[in-house]
C-alpha positions in Angstrom: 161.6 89.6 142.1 158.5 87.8 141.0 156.7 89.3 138.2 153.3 91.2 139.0 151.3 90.6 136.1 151.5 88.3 132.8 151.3 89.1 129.6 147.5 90.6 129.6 148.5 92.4 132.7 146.5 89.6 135.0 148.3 90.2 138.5 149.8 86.7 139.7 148.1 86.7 142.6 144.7 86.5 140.4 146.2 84.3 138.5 147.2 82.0 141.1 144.2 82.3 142.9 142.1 81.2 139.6 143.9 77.8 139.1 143.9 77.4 142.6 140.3 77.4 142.8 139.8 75.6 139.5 142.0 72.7 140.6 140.4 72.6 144.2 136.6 72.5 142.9 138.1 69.8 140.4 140.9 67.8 142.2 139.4 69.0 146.1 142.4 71.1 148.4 143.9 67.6 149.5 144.6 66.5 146.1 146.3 69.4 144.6 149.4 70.1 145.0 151.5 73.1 144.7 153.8 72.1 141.6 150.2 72.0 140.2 148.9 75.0 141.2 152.3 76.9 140.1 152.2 75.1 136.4 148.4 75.7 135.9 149.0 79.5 136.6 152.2 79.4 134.6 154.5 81.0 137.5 157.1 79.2 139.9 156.9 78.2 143.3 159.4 81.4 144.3 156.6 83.5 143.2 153.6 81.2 145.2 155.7 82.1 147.8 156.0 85.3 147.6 152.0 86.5 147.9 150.9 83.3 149.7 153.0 82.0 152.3 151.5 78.6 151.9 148.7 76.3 150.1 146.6 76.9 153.2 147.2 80.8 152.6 145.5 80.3 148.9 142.4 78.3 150.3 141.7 80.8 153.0 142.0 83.7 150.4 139.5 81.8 148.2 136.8 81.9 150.8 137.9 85.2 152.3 138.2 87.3 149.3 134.4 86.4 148.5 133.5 87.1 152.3 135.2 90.6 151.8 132.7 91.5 148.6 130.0 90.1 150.3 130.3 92.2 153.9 130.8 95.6 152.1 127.9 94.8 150.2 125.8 93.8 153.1 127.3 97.3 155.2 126.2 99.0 151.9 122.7 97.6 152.6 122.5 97.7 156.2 123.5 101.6 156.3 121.2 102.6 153.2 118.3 104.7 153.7 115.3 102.6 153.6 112.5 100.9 155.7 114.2 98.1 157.5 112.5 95.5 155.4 113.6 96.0 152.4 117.0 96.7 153.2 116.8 93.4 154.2 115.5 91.5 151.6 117.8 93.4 149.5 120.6 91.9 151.9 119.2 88.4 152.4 118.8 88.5 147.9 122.6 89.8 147.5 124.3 87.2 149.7 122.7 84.6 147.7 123.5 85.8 144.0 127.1 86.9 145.4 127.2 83.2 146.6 126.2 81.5 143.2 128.8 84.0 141.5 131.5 82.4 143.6 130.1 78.7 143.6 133.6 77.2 142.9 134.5 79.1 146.2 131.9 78.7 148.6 132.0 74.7 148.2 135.9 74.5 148.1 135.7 76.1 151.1 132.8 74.3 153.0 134.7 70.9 151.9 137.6 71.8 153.1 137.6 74.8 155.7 139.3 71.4 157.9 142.6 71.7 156.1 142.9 75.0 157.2 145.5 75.8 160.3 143.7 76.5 163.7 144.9 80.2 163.3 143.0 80.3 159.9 140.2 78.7 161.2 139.8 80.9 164.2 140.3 83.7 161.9 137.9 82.8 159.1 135.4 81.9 161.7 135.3 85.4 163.1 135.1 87.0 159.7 132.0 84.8 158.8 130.7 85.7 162.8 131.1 89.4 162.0 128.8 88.9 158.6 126.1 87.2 160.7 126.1 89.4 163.2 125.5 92.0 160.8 122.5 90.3 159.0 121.0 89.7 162.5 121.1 93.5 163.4 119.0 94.0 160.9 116.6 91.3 161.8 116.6 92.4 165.5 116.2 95.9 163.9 112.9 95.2 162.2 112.2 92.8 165.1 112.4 95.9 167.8 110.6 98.3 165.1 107.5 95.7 165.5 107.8 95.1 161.9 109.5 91.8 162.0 107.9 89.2 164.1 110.0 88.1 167.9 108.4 84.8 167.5 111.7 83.5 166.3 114.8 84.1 167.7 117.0 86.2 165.5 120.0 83.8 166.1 117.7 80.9 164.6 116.5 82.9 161.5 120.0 84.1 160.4 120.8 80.3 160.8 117.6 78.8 158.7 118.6 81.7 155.7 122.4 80.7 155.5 121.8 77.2 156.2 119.8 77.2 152.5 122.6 79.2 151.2 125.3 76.9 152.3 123.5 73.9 150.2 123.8 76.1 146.7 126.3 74.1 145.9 124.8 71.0 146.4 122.0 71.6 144.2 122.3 74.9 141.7 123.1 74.6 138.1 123.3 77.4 135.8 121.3 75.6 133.2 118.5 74.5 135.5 115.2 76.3 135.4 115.6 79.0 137.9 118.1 82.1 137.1 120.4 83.3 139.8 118.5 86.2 140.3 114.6 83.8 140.6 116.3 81.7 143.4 117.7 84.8 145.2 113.9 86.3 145.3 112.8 83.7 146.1 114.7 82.9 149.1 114.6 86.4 150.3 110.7 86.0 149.7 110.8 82.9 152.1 112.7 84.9 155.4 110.8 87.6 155.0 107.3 85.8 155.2 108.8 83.6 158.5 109.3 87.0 159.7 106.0 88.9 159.1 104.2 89.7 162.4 
């Protein structure tokens, strides 16, 4: 039986899942292999095995374990008790800062979501449909309240916020002159002024 943590008591799935997505952001998914993976998190294959059935099973927990904070904190936003348009700036600011946390994770995945079987893809693809669909509720919540403007489609807003966020990676450094938290109001700032009335 595989152990479950190391010496520090870091659980083996963490600590596959960190040199996982170390040598992926590094190496990219097609390039690492899992005698790699296995040696970098100082376990063996047998125990790989036994909490990811597969390579594939680790990439697909990269992205999915991020997409799991960020929906409860986006349910945790949507269901608060506040005017609709701050619960969704609050929303639209969170998914960004969760997304720079997790930067590693969210380009890994974006780069390589094509390695994953169709099964994981279809699943994946209806997580990240059910997160959307969320964001847009609110959206078509403010929209319906006349505090939001109908002059563009909900469907095409959602797509012009996450469409920014989806570029993070391409362009955010940590030591560049805008904090986490400065880009995340600021993008936040942006939807809601396309969406006053």
């Amino acid at each position: 039986m595989p152990r479950t943590t190391d010496g520090d008591g870091t659980p083996v799935p963490r600590r596959l899942l960190a040199a996982a997505t170390r040598l992926f952001a590094e190496r990219g998914y097609d390039r690492t292999s899992v005698q790699e993976i296995v040696e970098a998190a100082g376990v063996t294959k047998g125990a790989l095995y036994h909490y990811f059935g597969s390579k594939d099973d680790l990439l697909h927990e990269v992205y999915a374990r991020v997409l799991r904070v960020q929906q409860e904190r986006l349910d945790a936003f949507a269901d608060a008790d506040a005017p609709v348009e701050e619960r969704l700036r609050g929303a639209a600011a969170d998914v960004v800062v969760t997304t720079i946390d997790n930067l590693d994770d969210a380009s890994i995945f974006f780069r390589s979501m094509h390695h994953l079987s169709p099964e994981k893809n279809k699943q994946v693809r209806a997580e990240r449909r059910r997160y959307h669909e969320r964001f847009r509720a609110l959206i078509e919540e403010g929209q319906d309240l006349g505090v939001f403007s109908k002059a563009t489609p909900a469907d095409l807003v959602v797509d012009y916020h996450f469409g920014s966020i989806h570029h993070l990676s391409t362009w955010y450094r940590p030591d560049g002159p805008l904090t986490q938290q400065e880009v995340a109001d600021h993008l936040a700032d942006l939807l809601l002024r396309a969406l006053r009335p």
